[in-house]
C-alpha positions in Angstrom: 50.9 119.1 104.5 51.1 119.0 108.5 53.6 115.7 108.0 55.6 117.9 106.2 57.2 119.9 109.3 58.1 116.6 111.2 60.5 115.0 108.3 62.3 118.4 107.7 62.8 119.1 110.7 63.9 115.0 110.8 66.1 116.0 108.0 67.7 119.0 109.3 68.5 117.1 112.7 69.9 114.0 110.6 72.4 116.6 108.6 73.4 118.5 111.7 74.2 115.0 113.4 75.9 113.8 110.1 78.1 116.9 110.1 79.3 116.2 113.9 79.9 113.0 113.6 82.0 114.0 110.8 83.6 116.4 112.7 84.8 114.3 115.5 88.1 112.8 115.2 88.6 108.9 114.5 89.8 106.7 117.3 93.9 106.5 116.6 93.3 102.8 115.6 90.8 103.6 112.9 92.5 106.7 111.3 93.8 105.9 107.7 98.0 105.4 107.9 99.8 107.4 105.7 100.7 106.2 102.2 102.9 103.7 101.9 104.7 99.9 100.9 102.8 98.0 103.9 105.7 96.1 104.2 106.8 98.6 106.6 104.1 97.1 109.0 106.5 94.0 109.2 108.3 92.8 112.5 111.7 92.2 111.1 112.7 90.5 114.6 114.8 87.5 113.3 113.4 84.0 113.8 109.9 85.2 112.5 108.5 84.4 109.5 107.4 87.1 106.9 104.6 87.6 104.9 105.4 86.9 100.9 102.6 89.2 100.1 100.9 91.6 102.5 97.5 93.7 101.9 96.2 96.2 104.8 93.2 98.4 105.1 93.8 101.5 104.6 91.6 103.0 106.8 93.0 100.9 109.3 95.1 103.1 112.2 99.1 101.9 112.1 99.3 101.3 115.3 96.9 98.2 115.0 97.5 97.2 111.6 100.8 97.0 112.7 100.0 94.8 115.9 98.0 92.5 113.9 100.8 91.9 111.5 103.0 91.0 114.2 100.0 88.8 115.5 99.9 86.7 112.2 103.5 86.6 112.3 103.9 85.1 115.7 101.2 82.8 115.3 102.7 81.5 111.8 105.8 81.1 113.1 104.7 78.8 115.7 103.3 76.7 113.0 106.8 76.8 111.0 109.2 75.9 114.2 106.6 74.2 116.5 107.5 76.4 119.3 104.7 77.5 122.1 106.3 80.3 123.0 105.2 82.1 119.9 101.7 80.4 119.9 101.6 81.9 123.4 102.5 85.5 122.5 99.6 85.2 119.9 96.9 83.7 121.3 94.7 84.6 124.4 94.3 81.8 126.7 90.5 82.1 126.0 91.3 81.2 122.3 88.2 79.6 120.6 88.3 77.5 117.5 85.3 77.6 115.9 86.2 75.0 113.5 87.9 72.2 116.0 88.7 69.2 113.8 86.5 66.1 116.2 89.1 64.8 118.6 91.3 68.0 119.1 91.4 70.1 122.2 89.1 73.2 122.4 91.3 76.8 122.6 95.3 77.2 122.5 95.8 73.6 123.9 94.2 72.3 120.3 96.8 73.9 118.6 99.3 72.8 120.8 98.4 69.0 120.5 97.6 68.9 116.4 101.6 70.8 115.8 103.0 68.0 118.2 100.8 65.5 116.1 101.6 66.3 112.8 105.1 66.7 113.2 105.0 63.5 114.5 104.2 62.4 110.7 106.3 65.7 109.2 109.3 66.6 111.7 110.8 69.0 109.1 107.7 71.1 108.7 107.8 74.1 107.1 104.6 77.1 107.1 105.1 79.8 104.5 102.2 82.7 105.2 102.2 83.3 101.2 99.3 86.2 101.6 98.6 88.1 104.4 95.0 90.4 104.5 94.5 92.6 107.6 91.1 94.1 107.5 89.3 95.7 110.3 90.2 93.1 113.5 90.2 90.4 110.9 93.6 88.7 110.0 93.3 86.4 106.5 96.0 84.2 106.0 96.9 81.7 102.7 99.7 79.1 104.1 101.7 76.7 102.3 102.8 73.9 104.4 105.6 71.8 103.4 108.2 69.0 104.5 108.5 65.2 104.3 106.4 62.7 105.8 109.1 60.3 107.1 107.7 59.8 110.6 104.0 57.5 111.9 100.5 59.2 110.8 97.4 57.3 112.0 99.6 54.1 112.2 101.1 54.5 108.7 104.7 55.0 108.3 105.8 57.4 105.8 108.6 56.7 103.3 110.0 60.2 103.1 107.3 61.3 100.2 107.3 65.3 99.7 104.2 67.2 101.8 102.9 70.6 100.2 99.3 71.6 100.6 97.3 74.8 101.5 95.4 76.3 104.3 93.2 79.5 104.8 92.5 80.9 108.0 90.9 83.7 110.0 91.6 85.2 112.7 89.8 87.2 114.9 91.9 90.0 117.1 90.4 91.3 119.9 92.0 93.9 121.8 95.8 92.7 122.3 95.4 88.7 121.3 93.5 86.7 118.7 90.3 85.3 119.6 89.0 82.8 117.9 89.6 81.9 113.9 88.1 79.4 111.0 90.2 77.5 108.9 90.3 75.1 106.4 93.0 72.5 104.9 93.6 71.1 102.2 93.4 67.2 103.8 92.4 65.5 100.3 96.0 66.6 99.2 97.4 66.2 102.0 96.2 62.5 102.8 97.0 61.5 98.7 100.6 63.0 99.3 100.9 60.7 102.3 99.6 57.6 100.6 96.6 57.5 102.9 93.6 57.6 100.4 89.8 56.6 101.2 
């Protein structure tokens, strides 16, 4: 019986803690947005590209789901035009890759070098960002890249055959910038498409 007094009074503090915590107010980027289509979060800026399907968290603050669509919209339109400037805008310079392919560059350079690389093979790439997931500072991203391989990969020449294959990535957003991501292509499609097999 005398351990009895020391785990109420344990419980008693743990609600009275519970119930404050509860009572303080959420940071503005963690309070639930309003209902909604979150298709609202989009930049409609011309010359980006736009999600075909968009999921957010909904306890996720508007202000930053809204920044890390944006984010994912900058980035993916670097991919679709080749353009630095929105690479740039999306990534911090301290960019990490976590999954750099051997050979490429470590941070935002990498990403510089394998666009300038493969549209070297592809000049008339194309990135669709089919589905877009924004959860917590996470950004998930299904791509569908697509174009015509009439220019030199690894020595081969192309003969105009059609490109489409997939990627997933994710992207980690610190506070203004992403991070660091993980990705994966799909190269076995990829290489088959291009003729280059084995």
């Amino acid at each position: 019986m005398r351990y009895q007094k020391p785990l109420i009074a344990g419980a008693v503090t743990a609600a009275v803690l519970v119930t404050i915590a509860a009572a303080a107010p959420a940071p503005e980027h963690h309070r639930p947005r309003p209902g909604g289509d979150p298709a609202r979060l989009v930049d409609r800026t011309p010359g980006l590209i736009r999600p075909v399907s968009l999921t957010v968290d909904g306890g996720l603050g508007d202000r930053r789901a809204r920044q890390e669509v944006r984010l994912a919209q900058l980035l993916y339109t670097f991919w679709h035009t080749g353009d630095t400037g929105y690479l740039k805008a999306a990534v911090s310079p301290e960019y990490k890759d976590n999954t750099l392919p051997a050979g490429r560059p470590q941070g935002r350079i990498g990403k510089e070098v394998a666009s300038k690389n493969f549209r070297t093979a592809v000049p008339d790439l194309s990135c669709e960002l089919s589905d877009l997931l924004i959860t917590g500072d996470k950004i998930t991203a299904r791509l569908v890249f697509r174009g015509h391989f009439t220019g030199t990969f690894n020595g081969v020449r192309g003969k105009g055959q059609k490109i489409e294959f997939n990627a997933i990535d994710i992207q980690h957003v610190g506070k203004d910038k992403i991070s660091e991501d993980w990705h994966i292509e799909d190269n076995t499609a990829l290489l088959a498409q291009m003729g280059i097999t084995g």
